[in-house]
Biopython code that builds the backbone (N, CA, C, O; Angstrom):
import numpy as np
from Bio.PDB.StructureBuilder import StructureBuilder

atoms = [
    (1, "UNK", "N", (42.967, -1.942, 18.195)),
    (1, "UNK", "CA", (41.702, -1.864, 18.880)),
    (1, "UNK", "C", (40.590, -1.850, 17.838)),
    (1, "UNK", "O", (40.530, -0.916, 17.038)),
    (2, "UNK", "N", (39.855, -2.681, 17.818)),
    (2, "UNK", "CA", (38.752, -2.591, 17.266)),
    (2, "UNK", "C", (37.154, -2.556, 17.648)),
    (2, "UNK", "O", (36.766, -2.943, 18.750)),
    (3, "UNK", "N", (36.390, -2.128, 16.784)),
    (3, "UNK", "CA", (35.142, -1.551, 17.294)),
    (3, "UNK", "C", (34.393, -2.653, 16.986)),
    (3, "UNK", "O", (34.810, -3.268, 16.004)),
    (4, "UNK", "N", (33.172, -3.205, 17.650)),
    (4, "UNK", "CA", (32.384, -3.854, 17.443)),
    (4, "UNK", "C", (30.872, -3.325, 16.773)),
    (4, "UNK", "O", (30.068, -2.872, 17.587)),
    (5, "UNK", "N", (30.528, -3.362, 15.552)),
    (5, "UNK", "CA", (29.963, -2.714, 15.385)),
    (5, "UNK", "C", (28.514, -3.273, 14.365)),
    (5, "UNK", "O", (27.763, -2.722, 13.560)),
    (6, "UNK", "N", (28.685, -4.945, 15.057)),
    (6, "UNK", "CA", (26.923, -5.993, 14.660)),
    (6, "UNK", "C", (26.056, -4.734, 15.179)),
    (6, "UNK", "O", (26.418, -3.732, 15.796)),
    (7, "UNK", "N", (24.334, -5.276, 14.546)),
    (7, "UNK", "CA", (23.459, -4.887, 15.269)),
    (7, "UNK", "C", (23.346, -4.703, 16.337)),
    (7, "UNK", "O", (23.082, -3.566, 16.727)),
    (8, "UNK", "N", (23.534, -5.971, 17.402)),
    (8, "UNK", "CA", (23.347, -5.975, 18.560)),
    (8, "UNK", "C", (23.987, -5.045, 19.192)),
    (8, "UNK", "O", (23.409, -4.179, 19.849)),
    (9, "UNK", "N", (25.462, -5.139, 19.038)),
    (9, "UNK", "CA", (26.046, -4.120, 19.878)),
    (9, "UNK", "C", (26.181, -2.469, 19.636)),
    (9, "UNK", "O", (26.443, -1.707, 20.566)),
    (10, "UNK", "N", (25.963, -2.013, 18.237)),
    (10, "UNK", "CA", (25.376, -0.678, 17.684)),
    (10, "UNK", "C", (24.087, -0.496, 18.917)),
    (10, "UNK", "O", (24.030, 0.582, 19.509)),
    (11, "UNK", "N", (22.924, -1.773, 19.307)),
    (11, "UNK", "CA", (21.712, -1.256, 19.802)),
    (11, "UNK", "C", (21.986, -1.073, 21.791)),
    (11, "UNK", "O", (21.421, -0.339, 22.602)),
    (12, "UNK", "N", (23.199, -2.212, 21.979)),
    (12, "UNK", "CA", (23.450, -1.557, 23.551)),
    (12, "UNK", "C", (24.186, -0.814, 23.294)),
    (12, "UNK", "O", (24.280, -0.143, 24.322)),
    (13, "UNK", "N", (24.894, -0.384, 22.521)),
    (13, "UNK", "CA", (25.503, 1.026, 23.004)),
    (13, "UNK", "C", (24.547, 1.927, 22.775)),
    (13, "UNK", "O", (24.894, 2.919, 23.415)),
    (14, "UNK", "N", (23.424, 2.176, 22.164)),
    (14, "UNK", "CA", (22.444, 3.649, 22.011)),
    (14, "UNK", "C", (21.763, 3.552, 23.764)),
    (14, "UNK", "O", (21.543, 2.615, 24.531)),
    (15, "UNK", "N", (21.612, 4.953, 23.842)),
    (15, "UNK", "CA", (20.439, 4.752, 25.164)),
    (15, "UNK", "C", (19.284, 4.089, 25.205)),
    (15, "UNK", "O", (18.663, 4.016, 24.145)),
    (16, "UNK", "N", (18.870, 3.625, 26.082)),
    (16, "UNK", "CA", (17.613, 2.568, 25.602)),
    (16, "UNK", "C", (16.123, 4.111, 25.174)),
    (16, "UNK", "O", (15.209, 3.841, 24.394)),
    (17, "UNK", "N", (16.187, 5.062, 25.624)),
    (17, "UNK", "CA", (15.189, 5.914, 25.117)),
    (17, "UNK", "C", (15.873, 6.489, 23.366)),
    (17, "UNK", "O", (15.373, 7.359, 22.652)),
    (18, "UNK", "N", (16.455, 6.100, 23.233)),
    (18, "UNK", "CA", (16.784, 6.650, 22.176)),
    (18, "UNK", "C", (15.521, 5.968, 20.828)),
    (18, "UNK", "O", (14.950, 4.877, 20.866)),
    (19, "UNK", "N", (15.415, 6.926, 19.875)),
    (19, "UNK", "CA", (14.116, 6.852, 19.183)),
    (19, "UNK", "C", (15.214, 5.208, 17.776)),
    (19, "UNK", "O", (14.583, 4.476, 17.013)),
    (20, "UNK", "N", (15.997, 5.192, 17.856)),
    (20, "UNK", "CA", (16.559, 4.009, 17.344)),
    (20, "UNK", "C", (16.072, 2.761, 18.001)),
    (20, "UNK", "O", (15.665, 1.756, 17.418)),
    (21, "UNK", "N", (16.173, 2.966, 19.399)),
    (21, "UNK", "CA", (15.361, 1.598, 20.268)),
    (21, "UNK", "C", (14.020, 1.466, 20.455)),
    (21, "UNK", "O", (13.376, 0.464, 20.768)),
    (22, "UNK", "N", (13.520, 3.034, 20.141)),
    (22, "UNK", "CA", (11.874, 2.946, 21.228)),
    (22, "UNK", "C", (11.276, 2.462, 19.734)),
    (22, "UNK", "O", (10.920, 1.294, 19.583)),
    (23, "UNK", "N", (11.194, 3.390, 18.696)),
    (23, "UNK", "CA", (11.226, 2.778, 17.389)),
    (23, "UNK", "C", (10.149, 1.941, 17.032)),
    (23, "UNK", "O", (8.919, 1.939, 17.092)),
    (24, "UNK", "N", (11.436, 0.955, 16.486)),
    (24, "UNK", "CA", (11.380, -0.406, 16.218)),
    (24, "UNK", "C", (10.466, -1.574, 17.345)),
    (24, "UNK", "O", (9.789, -2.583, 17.147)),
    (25, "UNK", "N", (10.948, -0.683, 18.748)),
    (25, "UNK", "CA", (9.897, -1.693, 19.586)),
    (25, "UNK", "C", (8.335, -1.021, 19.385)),
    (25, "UNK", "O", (7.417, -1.832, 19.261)),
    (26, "UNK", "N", (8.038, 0.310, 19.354)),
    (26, "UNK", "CA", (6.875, 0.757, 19.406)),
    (26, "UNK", "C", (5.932, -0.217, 18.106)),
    (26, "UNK", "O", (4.807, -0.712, 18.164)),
    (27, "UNK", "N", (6.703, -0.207, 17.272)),
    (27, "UNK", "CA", (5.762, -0.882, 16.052)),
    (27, "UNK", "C", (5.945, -2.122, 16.714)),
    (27, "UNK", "O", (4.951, -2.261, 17.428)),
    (28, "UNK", "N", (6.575, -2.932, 16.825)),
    (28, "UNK", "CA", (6.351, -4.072, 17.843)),
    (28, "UNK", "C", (5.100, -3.967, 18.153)),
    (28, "UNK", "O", (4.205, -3.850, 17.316)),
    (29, "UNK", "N", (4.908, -4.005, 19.575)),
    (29, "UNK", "CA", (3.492, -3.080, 19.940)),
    (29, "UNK", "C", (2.560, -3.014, 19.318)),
    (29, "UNK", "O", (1.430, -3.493, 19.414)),
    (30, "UNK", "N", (3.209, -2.185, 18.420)),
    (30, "UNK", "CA", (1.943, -1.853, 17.771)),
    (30, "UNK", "C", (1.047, -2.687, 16.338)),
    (30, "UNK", "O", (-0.065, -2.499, 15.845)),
    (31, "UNK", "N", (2.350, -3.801, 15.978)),
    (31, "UNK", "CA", (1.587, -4.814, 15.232)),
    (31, "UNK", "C", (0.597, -6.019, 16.608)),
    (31, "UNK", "O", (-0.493, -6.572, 16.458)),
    (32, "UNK", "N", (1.442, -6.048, 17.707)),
    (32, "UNK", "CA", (0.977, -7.117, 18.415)),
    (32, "UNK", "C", (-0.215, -6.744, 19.488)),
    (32, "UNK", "O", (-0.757, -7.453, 20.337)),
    (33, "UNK", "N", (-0.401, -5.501, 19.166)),
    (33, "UNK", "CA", (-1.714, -4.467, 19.871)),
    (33, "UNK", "C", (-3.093, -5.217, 19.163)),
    (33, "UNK", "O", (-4.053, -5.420, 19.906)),
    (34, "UNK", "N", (-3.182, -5.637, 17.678)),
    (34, "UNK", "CA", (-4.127, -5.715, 17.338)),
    (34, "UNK", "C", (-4.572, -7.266, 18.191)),
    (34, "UNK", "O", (-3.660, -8.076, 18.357)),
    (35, "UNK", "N", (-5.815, -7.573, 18.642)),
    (35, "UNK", "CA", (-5.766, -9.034, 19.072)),
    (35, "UNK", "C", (-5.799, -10.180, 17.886)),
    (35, "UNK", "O", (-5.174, -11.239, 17.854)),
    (36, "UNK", "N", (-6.575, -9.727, 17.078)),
    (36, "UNK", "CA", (-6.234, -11.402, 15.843)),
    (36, "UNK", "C", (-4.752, -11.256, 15.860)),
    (36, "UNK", "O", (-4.169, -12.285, 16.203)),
    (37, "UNK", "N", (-3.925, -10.139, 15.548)),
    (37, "UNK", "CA", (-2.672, -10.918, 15.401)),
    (37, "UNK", "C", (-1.643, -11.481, 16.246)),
    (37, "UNK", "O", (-0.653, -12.161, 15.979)),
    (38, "UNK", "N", (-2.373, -10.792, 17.921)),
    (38, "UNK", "CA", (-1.662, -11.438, 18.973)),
    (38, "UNK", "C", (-2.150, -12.617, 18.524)),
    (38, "UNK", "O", (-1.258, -13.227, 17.934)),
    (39, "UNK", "N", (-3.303, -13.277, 18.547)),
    (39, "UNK", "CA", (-3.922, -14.380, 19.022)),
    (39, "UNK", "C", (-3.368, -15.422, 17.611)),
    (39, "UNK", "O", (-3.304, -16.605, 17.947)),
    (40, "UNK", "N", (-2.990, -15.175, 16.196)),
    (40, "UNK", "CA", (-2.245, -15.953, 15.513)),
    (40, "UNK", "C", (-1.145, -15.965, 16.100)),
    (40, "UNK", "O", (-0.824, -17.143, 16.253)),
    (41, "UNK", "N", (0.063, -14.879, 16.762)),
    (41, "UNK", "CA", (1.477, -15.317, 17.056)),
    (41, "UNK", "C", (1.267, -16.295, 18.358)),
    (41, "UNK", "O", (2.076, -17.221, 18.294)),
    (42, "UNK", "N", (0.595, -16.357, 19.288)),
    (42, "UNK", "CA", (0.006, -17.530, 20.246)),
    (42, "UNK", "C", (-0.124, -18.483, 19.748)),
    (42, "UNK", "O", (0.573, -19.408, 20.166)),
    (43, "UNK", "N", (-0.934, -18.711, 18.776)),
    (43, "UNK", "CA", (-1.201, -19.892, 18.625)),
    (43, "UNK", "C", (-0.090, -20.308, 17.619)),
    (43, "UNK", "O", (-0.519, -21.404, 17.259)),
    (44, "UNK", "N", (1.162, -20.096, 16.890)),
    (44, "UNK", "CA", (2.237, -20.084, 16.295)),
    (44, "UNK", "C", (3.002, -19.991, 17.691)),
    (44, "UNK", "O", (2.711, -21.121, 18.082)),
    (45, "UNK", "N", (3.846, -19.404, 18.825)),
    (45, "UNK", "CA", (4.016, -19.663, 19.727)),
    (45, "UNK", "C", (3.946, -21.609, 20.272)),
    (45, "UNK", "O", (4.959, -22.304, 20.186)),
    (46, "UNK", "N", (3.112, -21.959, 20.591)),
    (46, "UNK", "CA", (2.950, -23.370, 20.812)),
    (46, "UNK", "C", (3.199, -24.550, 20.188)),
    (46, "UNK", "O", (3.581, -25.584, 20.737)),
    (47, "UNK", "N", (2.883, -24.311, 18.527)),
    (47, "UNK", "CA", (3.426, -25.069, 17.807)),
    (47, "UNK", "C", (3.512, -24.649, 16.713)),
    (47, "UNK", "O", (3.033, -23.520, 16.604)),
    (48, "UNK", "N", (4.250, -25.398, 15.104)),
    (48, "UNK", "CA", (4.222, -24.908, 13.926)),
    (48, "UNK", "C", (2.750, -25.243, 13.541)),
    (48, "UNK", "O", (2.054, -26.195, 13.893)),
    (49, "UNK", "N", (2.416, -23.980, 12.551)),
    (49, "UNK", "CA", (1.084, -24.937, 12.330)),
    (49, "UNK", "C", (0.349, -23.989, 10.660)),
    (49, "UNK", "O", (0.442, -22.772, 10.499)),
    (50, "UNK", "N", (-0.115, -24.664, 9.961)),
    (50, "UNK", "CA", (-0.322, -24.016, 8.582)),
    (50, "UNK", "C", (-1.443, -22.998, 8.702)),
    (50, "UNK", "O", (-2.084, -23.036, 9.752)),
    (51, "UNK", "N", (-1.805, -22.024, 7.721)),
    (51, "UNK", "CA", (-2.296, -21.439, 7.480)),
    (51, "UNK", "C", (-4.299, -21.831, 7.505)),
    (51, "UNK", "O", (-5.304, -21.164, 7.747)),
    (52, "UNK", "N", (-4.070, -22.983, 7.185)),
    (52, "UNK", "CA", (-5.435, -23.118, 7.565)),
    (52, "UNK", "C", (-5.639, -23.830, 8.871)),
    (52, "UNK", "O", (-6.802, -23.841, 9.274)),
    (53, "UNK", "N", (-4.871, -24.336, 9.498)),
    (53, "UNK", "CA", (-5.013, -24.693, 10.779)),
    (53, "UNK", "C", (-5.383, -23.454, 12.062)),
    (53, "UNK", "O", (-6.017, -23.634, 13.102)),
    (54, "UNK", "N", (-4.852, -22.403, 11.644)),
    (54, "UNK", "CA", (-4.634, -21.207, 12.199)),
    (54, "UNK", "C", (-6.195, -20.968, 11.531)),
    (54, "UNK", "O", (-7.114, -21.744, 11.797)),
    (55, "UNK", "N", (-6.260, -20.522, 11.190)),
    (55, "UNK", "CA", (-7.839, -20.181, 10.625)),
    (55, "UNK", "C", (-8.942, -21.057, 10.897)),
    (55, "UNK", "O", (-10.040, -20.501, 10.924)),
    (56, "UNK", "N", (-8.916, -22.285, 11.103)),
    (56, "UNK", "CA", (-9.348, -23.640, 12.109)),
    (56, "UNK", "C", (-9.823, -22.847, 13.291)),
    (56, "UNK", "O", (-10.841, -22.192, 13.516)),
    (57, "UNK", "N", (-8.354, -23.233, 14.207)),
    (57, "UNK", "CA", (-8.200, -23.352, 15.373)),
    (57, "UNK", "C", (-8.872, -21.381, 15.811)),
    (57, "UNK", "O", (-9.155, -21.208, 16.997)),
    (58, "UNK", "N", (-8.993, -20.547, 15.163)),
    (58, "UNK", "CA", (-9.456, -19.267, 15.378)),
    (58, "UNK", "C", (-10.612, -18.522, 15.352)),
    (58, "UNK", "O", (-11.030, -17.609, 16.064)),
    (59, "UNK", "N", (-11.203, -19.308, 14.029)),
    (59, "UNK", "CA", (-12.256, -19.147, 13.270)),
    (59, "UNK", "C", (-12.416, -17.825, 12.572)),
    (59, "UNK", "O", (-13.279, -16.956, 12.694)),
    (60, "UNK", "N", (-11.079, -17.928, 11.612)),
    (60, "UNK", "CA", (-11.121, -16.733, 11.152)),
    (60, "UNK", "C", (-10.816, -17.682, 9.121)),
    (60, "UNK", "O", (-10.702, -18.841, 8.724)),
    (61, "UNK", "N", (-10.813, -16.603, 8.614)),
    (61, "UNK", "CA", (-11.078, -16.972, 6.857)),
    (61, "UNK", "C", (-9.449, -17.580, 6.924)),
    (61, "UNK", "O", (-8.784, -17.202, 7.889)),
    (62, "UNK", "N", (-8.940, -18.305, 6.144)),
    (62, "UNK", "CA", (-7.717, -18.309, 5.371)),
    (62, "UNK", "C", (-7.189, -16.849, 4.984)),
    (62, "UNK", "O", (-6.145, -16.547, 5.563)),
    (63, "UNK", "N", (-7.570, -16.149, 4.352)),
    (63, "UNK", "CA", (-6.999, -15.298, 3.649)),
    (63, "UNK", "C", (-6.909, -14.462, 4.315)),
    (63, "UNK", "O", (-5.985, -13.716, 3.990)),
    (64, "UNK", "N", (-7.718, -14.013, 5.609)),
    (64, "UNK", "CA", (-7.215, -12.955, 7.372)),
    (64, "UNK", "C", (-5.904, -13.657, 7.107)),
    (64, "UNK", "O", (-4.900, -13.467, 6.422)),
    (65, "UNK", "N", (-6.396, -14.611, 8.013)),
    (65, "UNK", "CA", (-4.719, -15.475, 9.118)),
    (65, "UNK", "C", (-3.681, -14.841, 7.550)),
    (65, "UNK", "O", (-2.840, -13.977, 7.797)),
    (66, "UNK", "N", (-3.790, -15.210, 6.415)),
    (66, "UNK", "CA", (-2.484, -14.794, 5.354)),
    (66, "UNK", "C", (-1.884, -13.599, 5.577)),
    (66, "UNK", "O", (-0.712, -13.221, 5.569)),
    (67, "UNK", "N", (-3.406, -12.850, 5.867)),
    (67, "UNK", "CA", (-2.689, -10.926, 5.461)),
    (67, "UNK", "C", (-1.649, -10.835, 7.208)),
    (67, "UNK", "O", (-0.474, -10.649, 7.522)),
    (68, "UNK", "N", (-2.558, -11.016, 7.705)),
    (68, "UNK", "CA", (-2.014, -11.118, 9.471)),
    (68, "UNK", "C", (-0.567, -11.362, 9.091)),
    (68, "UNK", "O", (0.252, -10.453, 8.957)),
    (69, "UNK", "N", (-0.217, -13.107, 8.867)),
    (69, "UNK", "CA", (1.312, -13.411, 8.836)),
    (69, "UNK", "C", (2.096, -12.936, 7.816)),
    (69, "UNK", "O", (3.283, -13.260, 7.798)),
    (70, "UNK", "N", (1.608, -12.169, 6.896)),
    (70, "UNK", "CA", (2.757, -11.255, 5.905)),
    (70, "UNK", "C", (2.907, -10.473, 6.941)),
    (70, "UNK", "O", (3.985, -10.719, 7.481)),
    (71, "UNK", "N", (2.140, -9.382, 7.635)),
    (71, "UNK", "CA", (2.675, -8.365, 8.527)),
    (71, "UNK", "C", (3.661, -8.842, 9.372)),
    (71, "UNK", "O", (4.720, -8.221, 9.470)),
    (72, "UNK", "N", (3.414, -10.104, 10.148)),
    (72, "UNK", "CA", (3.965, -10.712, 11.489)),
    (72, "UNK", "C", (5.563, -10.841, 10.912)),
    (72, "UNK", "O", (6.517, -10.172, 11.310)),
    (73, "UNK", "N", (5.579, -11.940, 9.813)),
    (73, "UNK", "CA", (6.520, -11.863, 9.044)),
    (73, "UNK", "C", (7.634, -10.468, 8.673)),
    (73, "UNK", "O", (8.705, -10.144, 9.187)),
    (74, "UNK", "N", (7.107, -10.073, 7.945)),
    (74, "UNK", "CA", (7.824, -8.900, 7.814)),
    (74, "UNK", "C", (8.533, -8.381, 9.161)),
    (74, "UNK", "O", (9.735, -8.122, 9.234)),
    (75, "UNK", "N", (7.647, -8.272, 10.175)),
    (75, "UNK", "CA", (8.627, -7.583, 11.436)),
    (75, "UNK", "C", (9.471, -8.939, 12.259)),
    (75, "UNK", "O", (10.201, -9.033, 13.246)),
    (76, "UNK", "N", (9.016, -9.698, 11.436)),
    (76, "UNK", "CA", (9.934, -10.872, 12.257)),
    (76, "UNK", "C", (9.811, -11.751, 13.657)),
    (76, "UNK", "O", (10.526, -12.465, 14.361)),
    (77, "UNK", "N", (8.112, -11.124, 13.605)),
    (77, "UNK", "CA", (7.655, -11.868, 14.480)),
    (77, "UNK", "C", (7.468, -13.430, 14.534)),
    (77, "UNK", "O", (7.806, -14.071, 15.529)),
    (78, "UNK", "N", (6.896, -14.032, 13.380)),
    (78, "UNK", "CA", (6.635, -15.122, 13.258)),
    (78, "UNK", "C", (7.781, -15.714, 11.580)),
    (78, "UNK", "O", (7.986, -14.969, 10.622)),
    (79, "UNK", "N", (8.224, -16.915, 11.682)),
    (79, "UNK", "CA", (9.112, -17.007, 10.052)),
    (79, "UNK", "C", (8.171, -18.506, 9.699)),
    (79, "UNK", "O", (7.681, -19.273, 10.527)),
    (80, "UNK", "N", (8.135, -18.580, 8.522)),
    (80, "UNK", "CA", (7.583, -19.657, 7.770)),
    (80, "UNK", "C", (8.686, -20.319, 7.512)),
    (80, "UNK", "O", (9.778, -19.779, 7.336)),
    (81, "UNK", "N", (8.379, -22.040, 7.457)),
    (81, "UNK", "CA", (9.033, -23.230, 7.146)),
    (81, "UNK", "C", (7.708, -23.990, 6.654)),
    (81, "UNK", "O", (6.573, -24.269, 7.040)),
    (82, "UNK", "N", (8.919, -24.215, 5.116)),
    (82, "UNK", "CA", (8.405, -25.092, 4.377)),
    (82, "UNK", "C", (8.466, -26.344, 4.564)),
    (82, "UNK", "O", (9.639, -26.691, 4.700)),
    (83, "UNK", "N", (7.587, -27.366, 4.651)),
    (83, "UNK", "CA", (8.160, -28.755, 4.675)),
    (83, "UNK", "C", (7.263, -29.404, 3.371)),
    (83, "UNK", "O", (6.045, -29.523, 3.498)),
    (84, "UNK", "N", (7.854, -29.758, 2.284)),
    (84, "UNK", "CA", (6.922, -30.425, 1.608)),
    (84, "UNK", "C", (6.238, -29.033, 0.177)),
    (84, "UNK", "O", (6.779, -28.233, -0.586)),
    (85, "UNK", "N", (5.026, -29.389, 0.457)),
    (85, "UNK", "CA", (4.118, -28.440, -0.295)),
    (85, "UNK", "C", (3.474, -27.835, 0.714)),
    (85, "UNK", "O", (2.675, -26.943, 0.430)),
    (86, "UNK", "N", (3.616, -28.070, 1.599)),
    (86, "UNK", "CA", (3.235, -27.174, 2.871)),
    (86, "UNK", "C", (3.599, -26.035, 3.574)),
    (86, "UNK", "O", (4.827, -26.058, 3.492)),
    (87, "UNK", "N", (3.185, -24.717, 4.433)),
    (87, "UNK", "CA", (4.047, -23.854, 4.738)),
    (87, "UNK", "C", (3.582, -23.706, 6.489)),
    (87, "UNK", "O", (2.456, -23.515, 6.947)),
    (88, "UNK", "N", (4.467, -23.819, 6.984)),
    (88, "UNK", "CA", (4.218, -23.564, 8.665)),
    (88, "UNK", "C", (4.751, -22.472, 9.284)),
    (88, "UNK", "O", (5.966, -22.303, 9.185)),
    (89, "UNK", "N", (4.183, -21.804, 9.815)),
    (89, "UNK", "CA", (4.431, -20.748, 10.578)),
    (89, "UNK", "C", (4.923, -20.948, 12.153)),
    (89, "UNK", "O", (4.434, -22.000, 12.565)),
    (90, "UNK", "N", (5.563, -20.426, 12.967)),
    (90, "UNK", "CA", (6.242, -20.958, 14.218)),
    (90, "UNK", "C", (6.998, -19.196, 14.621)),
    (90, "UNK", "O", (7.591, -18.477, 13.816)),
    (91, "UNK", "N", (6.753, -18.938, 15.898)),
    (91, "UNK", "CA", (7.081, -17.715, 16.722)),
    (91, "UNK", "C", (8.971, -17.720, 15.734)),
    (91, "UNK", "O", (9.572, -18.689, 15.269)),
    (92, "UNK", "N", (9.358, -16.312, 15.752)),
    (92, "UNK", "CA", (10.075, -16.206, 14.892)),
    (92, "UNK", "C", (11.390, -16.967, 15.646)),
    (92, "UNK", "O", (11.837, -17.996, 15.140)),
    (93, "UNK", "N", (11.774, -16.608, 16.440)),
    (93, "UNK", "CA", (13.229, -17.330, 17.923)),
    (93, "UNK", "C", (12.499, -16.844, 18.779)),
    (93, "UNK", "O", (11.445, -16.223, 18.640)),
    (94, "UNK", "N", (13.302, -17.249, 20.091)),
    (94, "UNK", "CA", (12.813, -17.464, 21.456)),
    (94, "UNK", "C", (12.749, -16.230, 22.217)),
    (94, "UNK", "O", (12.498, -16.222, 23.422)),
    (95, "UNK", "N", (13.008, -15.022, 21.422)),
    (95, "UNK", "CA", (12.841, -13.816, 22.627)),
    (95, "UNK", "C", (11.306, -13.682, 22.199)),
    (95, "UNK", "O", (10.522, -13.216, 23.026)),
    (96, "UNK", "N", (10.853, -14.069, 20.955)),
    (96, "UNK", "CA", (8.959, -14.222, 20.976)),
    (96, "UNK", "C", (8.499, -14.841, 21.634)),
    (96, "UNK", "O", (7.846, -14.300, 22.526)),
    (97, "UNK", "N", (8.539, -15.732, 21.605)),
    (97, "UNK", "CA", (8.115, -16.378, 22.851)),
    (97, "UNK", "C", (8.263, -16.409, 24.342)),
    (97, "UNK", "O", (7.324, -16.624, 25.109)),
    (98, "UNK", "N", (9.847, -16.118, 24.807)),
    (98, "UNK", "CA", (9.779, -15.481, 26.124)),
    (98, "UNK", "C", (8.954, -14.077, 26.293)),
    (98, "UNK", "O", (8.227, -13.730, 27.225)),
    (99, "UNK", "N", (9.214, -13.556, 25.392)),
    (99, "UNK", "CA", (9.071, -12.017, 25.480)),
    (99, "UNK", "C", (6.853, -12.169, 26.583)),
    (99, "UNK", "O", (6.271, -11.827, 27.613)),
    (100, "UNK", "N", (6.607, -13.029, 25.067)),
    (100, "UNK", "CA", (5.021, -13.180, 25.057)),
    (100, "UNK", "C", (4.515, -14.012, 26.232)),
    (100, "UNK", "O", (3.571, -13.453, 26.790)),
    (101, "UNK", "N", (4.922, -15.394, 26.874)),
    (101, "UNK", "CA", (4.980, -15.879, 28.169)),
    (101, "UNK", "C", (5.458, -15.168, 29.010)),
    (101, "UNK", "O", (5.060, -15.627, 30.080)),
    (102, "UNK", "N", (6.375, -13.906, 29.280)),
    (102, "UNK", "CA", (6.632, -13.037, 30.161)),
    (102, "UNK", "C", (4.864, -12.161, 30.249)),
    (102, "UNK", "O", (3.945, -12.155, 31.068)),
    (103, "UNK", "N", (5.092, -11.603, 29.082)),
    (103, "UNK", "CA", (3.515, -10.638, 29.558)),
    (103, "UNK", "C", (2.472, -11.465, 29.919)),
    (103, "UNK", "O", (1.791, -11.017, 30.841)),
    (104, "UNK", "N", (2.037, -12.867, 29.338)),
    (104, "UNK", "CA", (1.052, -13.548, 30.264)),
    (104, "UNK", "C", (1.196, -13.864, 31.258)),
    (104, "UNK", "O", (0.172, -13.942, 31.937)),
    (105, "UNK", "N", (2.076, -14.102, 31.695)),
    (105, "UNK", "CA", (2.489, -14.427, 33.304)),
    (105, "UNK", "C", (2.100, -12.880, 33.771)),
    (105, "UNK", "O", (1.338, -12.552, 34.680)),
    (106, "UNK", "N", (2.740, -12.165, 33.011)),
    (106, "UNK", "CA", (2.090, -10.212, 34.168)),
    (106, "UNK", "C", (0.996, -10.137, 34.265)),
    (106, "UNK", "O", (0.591, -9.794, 35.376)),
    (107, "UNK", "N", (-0.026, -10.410, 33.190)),
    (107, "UNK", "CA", (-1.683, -10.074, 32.683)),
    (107, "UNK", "C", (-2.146, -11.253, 33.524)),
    (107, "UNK", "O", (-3.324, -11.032, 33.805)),
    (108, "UNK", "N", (-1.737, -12.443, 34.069)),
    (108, "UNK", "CA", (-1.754, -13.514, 34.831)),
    (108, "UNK", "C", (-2.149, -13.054, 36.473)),
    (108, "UNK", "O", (-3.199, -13.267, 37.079)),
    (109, "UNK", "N", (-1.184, -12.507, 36.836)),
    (109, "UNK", "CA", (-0.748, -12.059, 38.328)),
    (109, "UNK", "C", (-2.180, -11.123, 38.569)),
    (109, "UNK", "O", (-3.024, -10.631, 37.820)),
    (110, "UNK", "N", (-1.879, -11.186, 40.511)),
    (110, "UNK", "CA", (-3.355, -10.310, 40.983)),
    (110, "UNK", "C", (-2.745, -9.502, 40.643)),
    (110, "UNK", "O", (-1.537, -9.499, 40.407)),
    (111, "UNK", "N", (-3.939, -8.206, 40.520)),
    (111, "UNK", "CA", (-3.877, -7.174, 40.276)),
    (111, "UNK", "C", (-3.326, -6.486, 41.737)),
    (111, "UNK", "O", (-3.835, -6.665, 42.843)),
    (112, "UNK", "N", (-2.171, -5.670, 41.423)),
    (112, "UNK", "CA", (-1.612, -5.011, 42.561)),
    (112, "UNK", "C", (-2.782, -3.534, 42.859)),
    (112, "UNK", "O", (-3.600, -2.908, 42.185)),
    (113, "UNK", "N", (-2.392, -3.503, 43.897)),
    (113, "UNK", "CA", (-3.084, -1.687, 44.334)),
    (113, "UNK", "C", (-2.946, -0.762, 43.328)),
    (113, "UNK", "O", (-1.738, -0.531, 43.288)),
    (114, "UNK", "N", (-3.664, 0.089, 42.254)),
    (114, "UNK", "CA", (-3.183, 0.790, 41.728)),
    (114, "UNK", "C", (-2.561, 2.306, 42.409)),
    (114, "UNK", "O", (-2.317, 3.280, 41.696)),
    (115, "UNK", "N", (-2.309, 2.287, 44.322)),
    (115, "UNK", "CA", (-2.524, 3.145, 44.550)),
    (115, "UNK", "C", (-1.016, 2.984, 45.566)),
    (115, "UNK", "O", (-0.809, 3.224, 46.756)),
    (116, "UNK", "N", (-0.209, 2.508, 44.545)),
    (116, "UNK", "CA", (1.033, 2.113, 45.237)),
    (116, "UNK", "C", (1.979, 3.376, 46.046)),
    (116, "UNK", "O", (2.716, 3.118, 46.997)),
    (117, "UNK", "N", (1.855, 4.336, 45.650)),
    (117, "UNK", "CA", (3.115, 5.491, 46.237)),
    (117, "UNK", "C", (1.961, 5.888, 47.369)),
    (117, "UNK", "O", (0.737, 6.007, 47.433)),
    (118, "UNK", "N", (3.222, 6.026, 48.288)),
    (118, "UNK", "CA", (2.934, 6.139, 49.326)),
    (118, "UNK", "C", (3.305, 7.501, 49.970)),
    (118, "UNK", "O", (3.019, 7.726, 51.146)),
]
sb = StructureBuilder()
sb.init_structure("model")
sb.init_model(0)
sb.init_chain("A")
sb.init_seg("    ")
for serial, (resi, resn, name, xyz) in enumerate(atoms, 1):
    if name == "N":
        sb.init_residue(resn, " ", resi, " ")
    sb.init_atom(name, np.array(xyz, "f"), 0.0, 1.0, " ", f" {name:<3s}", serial, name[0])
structure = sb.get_structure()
């Protein structure tokens, strides 16, 4: 008998309140709380796109959008690909991007009753 014991399955077996899960997602959160850096992983989300394109398309300096995607990076939000002498940034895999089209679709929707219990 053997134990399975990847990341993944170390993280469903903890309780999901457990401070191992809430964690790691809270800083989540809490890098993607700030809006410039939501609004770079969006616009990385849609397509790959360089460092000054992102600063283009935002109207923010080069050297913001940089500090922004070292953070994003680091938590693995967004990963860089090189092509060339060039460096492109692109949502890190697809639970970023579902994850992030899930909450716009919520922030999307009417606003329900806040006065639901009955």
């Amino acid at each position: 008998m053997s134990s399975d014991s990847t990341p993944s399955a170390v993280a469903a077996a903890a309780p999901v309140t457990s401070d191992d899960r809430v964690v790691p997602l809270a800083d989540l959160f809490r890098l993607l709380g700030d809006p410039t850096r939501l609004r770079i992983v969006l616009a990385c989300v849609e397509q790959k796109r360089a460092v000054g394109a992102i600063a283009e398309l935002l109207g923010l300096s080069a050297s913001l959008v940089s500090h922004h995607l070292r953070l994003l990076r680091a938590a693995r939000i967004v990963r860089a690909e090189r092509q060339g002498k060039q460096v492109f940034y692109v949502a890190a895999d697809r639970h970023i991007s579902a994850m992030l089209g899930e909450l716009l679709e919520h922030v999307a929707e009417p606003q329900a009753d806040a006065t639901d219990i009955e």
